[in-house]
Every structure is written in C-alpha cells, then in structure tokens.
TIROGU-846334 format. One record per atom (N, C-alpha, C): residue number from 1; residue in one letter; atom name; x, y, z. Coordinates in steps of 0.001 Angstrom, whole numbers, always signed. Atoms other than C-alpha are relative to their C-alpha. Layout:
<nodes>
n: NUM res: A atom: CA px: X py: Y pz: Z .
...
</nodes>
This chain:
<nodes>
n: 1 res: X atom: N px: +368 py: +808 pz: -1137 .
n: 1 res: X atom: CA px: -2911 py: +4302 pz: +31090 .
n: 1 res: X atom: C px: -1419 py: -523 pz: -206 .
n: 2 res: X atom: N px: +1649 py: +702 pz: -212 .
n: 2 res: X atom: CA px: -6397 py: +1786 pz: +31169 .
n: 2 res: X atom: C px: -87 py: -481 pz: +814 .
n: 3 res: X atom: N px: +1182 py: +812 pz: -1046 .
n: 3 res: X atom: CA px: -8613 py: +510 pz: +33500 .
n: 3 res: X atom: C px: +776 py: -1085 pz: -131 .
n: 4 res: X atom: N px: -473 py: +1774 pz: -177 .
n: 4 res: X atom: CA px: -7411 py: -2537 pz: +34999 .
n: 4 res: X atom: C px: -1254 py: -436 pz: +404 .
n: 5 res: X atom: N px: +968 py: +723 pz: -455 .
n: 5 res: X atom: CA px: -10245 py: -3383 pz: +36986 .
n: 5 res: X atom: C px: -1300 py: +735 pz: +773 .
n: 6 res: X atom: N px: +470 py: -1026 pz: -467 .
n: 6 res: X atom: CA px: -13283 py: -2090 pz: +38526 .
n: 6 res: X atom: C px: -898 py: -526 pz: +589 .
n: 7 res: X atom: N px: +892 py: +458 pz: -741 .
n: 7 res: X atom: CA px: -16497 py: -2693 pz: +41088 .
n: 7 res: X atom: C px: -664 py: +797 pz: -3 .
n: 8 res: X atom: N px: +1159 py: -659 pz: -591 .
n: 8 res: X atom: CA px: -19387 py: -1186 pz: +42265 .
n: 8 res: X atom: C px: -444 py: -335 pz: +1331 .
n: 9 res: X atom: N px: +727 py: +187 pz: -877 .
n: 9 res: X atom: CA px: -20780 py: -1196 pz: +45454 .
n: 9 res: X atom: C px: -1571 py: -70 pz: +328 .
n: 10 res: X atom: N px: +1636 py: +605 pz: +126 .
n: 10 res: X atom: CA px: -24090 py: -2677 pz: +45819 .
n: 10 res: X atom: C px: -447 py: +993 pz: +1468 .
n: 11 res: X atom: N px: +127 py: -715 pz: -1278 .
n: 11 res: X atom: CA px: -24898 py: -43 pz: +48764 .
n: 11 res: X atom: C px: -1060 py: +1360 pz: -325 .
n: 12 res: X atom: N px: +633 py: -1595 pz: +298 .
n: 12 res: X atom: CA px: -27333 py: +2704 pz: +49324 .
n: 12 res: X atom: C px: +936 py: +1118 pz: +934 .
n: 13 res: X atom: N px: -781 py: -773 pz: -1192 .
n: 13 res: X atom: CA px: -24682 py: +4541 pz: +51679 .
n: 13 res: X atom: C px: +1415 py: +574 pz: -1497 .
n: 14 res: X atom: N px: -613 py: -338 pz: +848 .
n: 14 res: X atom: CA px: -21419 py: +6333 pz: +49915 .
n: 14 res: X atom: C px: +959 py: -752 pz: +167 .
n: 15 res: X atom: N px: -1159 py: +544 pz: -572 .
n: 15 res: X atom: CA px: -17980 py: +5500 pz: +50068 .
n: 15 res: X atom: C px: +819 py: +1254 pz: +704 .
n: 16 res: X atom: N px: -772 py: -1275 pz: -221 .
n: 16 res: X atom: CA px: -15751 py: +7726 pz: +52150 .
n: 16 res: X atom: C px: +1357 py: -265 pz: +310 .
n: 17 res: X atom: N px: -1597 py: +588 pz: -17 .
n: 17 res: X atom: CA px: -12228 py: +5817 pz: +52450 .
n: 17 res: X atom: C px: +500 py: -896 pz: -794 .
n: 18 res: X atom: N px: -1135 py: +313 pz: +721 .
n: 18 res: X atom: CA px: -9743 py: +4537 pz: +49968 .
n: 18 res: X atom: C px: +1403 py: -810 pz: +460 .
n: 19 res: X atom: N px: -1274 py: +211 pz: -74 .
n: 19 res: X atom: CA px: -6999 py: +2610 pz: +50483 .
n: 19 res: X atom: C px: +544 py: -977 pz: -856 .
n: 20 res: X atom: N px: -817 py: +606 pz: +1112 .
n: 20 res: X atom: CA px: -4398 py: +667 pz: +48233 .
n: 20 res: X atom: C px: +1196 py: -535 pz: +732 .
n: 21 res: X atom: N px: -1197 py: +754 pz: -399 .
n: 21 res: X atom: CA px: -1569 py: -1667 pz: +48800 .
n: 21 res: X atom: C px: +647 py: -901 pz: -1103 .
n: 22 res: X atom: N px: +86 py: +773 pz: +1164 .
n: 22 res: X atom: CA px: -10 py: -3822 pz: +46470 .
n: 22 res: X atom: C px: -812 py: -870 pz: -599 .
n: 23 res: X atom: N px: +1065 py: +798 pz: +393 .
n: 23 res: X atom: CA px: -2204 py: -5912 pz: +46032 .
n: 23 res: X atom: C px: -1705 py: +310 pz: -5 .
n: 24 res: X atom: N px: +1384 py: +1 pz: -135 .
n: 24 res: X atom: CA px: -5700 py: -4767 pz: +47191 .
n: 24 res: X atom: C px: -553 py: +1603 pz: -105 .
n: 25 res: X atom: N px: +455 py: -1717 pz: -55 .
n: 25 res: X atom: CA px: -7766 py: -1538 pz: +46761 .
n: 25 res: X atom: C px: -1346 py: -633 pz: +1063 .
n: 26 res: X atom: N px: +1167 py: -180 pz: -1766 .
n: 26 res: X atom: CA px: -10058 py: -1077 pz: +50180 .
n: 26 res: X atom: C px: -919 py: +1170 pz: -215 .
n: 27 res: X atom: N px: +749 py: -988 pz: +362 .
n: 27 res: X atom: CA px: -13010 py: +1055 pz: +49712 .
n: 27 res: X atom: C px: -1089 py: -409 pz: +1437 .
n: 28 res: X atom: N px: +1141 py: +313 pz: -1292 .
n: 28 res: X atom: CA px: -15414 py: +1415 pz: +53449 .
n: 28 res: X atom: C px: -1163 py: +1177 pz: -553 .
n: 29 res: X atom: N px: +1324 py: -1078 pz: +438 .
n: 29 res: X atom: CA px: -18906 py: +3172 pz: +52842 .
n: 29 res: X atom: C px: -212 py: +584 pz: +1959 .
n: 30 res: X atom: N px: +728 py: -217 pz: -1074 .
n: 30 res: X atom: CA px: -20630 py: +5088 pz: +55655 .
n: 30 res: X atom: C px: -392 py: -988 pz: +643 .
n: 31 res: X atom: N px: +1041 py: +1143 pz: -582 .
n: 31 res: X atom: CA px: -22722 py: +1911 pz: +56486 .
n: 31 res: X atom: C px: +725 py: -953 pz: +904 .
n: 32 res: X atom: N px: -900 py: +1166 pz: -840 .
n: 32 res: X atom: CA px: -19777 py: -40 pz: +57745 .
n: 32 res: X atom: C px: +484 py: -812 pz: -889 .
n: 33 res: X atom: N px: -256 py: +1226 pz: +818 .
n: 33 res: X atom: CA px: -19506 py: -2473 pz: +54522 .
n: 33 res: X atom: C px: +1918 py: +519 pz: -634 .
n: 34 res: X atom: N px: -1035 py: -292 pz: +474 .
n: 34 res: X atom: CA px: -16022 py: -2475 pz: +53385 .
n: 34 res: X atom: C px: +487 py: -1037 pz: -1110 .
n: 35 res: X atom: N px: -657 py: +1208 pz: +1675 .
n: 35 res: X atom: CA px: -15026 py: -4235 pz: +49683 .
n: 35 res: X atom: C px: +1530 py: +2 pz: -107 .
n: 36 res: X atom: N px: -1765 py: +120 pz: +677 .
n: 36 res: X atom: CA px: -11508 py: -5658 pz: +48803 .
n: 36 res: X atom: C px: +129 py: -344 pz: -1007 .
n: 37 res: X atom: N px: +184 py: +510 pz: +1607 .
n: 37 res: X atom: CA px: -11003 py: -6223 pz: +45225 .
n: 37 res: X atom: C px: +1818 py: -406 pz: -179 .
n: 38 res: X atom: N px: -1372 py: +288 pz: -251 .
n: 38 res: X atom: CA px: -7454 py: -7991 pz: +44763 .
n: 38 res: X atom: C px: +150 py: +654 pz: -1194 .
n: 39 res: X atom: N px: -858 py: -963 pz: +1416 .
n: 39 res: X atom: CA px: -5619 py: -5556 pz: +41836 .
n: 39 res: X atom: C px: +424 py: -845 pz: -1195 .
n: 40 res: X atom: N px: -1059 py: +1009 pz: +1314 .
n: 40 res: X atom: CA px: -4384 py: -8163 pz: +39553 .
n: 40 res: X atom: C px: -1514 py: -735 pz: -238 .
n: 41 res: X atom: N px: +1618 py: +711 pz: -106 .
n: 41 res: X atom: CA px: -8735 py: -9179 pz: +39302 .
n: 41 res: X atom: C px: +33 py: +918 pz: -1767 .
n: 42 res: X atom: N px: -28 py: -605 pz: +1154 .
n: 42 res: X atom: CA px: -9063 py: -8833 pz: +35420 .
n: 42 res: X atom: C px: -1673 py: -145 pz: -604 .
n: 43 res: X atom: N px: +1328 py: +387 pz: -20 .
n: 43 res: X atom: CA px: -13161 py: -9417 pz: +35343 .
n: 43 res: X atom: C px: -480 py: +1460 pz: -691 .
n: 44 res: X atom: N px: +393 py: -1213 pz: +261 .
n: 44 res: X atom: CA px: -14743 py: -6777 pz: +33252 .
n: 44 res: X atom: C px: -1162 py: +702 pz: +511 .
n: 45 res: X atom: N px: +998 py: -450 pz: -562 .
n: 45 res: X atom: CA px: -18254 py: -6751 pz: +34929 .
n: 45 res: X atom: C px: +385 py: +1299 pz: +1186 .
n: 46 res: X atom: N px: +168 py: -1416 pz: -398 .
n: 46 res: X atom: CA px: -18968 py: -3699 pz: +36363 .
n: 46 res: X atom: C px: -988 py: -715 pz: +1411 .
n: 47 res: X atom: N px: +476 py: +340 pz: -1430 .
n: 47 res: X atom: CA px: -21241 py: -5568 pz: +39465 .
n: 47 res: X atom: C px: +4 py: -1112 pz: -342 .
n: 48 res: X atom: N px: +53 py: +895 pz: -652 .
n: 48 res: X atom: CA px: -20660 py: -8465 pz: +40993 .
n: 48 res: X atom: C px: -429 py: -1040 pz: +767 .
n: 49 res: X atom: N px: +329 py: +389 pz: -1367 .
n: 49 res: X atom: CA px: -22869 py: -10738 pz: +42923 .
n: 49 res: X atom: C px: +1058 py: -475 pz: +940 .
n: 50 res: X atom: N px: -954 py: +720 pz: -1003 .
n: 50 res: X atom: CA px: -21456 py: -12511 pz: +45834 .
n: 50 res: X atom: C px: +651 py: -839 pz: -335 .
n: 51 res: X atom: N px: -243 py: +1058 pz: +547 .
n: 51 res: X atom: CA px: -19624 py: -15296 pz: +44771 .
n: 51 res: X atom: C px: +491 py: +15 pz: -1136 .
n: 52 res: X atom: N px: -7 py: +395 pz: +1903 .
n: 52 res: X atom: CA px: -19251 py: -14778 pz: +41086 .
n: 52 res: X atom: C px: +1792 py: +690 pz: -401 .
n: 53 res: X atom: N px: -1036 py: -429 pz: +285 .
n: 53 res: X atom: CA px: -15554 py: -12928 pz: +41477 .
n: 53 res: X atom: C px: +923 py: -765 pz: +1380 .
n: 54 res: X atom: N px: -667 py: +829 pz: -1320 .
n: 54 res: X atom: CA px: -13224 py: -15098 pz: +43876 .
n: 54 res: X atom: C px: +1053 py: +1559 pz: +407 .
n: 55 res: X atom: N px: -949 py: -866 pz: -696 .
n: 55 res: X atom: CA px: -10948 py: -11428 pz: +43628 .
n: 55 res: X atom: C px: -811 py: +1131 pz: +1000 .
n: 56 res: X atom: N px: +799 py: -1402 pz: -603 .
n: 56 res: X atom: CA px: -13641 py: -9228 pz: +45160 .
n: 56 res: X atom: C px: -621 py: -769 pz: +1741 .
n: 57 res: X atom: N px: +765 py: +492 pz: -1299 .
n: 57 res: X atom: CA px: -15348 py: -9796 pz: +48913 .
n: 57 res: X atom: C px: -468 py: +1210 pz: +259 .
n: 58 res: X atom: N px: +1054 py: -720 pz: -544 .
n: 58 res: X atom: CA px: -17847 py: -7701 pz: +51052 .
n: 58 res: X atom: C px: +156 py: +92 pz: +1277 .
n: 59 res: X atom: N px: +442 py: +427 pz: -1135 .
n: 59 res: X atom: CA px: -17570 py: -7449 pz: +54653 .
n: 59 res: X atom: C px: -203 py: +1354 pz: +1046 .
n: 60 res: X atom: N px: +786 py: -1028 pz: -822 .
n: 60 res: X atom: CA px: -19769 py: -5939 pz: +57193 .
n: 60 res: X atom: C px: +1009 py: +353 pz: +1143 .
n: 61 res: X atom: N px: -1423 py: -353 pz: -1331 .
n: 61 res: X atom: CA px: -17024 py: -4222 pz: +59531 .
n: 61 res: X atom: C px: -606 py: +1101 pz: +1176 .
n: 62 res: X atom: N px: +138 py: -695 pz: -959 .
n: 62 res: X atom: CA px: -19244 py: -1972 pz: +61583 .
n: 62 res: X atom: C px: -369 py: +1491 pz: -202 .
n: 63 res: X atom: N px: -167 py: -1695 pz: +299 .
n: 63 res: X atom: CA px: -19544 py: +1834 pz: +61811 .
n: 63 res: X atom: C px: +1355 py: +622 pz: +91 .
n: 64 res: X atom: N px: -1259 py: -783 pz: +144 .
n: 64 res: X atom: CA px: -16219 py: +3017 pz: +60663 .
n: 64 res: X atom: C px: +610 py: +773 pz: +223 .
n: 65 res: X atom: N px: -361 py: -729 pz: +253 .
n: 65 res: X atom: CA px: -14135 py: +5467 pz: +61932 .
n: 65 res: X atom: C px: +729 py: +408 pz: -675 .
n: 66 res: X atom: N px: -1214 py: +51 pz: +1012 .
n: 66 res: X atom: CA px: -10907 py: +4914 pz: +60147 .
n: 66 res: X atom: C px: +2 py: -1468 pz: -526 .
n: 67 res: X atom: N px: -434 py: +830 pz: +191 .
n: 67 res: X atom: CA px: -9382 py: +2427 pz: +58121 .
n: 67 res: X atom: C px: +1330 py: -268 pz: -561 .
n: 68 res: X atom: N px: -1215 py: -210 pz: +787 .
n: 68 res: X atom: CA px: -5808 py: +1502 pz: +57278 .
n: 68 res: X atom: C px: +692 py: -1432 pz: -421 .
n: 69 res: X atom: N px: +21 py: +1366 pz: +510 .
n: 69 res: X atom: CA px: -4123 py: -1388 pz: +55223 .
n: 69 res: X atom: C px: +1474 py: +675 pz: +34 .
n: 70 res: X atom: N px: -1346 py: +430 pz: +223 .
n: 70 res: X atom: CA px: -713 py: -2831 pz: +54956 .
n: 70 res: X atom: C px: +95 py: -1703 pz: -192 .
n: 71 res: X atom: N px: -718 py: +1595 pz: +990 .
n: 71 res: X atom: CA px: +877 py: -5687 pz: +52843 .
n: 71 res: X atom: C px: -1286 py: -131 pz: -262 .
n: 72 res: X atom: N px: +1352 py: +645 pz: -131 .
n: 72 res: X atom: CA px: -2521 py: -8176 pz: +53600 .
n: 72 res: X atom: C px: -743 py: +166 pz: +1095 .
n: 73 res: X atom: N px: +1289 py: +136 pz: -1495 .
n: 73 res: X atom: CA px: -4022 py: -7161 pz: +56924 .
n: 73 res: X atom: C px: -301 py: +1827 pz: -379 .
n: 74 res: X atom: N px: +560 py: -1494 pz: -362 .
n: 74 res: X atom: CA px: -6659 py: -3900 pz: +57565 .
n: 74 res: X atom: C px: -41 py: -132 pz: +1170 .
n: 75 res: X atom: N px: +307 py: -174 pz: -1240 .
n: 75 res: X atom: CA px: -6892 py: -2430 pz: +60814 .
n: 75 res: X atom: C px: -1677 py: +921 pz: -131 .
n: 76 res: X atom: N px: +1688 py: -1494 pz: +24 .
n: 76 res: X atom: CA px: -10468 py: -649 pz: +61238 .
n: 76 res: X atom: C px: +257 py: +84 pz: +1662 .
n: 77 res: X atom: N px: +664 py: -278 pz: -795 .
n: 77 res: X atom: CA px: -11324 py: +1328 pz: +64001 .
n: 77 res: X atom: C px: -853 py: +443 pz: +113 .
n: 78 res: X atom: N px: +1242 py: -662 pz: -424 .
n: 78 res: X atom: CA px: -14815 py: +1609 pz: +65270 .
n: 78 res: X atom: C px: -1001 py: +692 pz: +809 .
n: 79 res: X atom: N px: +724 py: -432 pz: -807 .
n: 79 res: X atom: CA px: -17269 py: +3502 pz: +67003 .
n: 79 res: X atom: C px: -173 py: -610 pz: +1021 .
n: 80 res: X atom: N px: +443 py: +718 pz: -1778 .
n: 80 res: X atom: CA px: -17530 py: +1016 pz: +69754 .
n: 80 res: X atom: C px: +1681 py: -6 pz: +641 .
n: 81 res: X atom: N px: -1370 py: -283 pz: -156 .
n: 81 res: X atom: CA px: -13849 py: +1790 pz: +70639 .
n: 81 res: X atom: C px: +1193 py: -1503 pz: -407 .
n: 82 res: X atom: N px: -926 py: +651 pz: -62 .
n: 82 res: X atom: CA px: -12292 py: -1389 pz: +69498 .
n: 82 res: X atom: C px: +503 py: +11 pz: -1496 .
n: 83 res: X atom: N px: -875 py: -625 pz: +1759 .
n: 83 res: X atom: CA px: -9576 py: -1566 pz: +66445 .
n: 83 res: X atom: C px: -80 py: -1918 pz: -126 .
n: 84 res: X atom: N px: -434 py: +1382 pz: -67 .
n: 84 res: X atom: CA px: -9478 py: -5086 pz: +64914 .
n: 84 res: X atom: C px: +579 py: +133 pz: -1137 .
n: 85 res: X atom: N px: -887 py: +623 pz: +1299 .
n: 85 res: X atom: CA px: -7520 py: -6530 pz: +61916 .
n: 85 res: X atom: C px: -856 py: -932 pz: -50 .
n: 86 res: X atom: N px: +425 py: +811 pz: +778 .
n: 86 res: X atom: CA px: -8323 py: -8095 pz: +59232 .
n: 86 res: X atom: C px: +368 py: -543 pz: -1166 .
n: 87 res: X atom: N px: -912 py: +632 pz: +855 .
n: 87 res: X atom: CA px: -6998 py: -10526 pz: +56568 .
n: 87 res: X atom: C px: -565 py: +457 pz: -1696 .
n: 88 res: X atom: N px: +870 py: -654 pz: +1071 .
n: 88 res: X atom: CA px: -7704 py: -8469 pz: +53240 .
n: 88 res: X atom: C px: +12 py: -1243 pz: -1123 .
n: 89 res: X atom: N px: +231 py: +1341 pz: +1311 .
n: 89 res: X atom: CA px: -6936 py: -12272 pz: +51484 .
n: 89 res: X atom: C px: -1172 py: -332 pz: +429 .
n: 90 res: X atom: N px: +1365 py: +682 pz: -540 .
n: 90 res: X atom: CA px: -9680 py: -13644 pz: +53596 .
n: 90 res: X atom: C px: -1464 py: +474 pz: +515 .
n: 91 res: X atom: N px: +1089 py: -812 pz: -565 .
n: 91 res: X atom: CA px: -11884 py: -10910 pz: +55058 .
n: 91 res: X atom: C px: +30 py: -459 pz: +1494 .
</nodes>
C-alpha cells in the first residue's frame, strides 16, 4: 500500500477529528479550522498555501464539538448550540 496523498495543517492547535468518505478526508483542529483534501488530489507537496491545490480548502468552522460527513456535505456541531452543514466540494 502507498501514500496517495497528504497535507499539513498550517495551525498552531492539534487535530482531534478524522473523517473519510469517498471522496474527502475531513480533519477539524481544536481551533475550529477544518481542512478537506478531495482523495483522488495527487500533489506531492507536503504544505500547501491557499490557492495553490484546487483539491485541498481551509475553513474556519468555529469551536468544534463534533463533526460528521456523508457523500459531500459535513454537519459540525458547535459550542454556540447550532449544527450547520456544509458542502465538503465547496466549503
């Protein structure tokens, strides 16, 4: 088995949730930032700026309690009690 693909998080916070779907791997840090990297992203860099990978995005989602994915949408729920969705093609 090899590496298909891989990121880094530009973050001083950790990561503490995982998730996978066919298509996307979901990674939320403590801080709230949550990265989607689309799975089929064959880019060997190891970091990313903004912009420079059309399969990867960044988005500030809040203080996290959970997060869960299916097909293309995440649901987060956050500390301020509301759950939203989100389009893991679009952010």
């Amino acid at each position: 088995m090899s590496l298909q693909s891989r990121f880094q998080l530009d973050s001083p916070t950790y990561i503490n949730q995982l998730r996978i779907t066919d298509e996307f791997l979901v990674a939320s840090t403590s801080g709230g930032l949550v990265a989607i990297l689309n799975t089929k992203c064959q880019h060997a860099a190891l970091v990313l700026s903004e912009g420079e990978c059309p399969h990867k995005q960044v988005i500030q989602a809040g203080r996290l309690w959970d997060i869960a994915c299916y097909d293309k949408v995440m649901a987060t729920a956050n500390d301020d009690g509301i759950v939203r969705l989100w389009s893991l093609e679009s952010g």
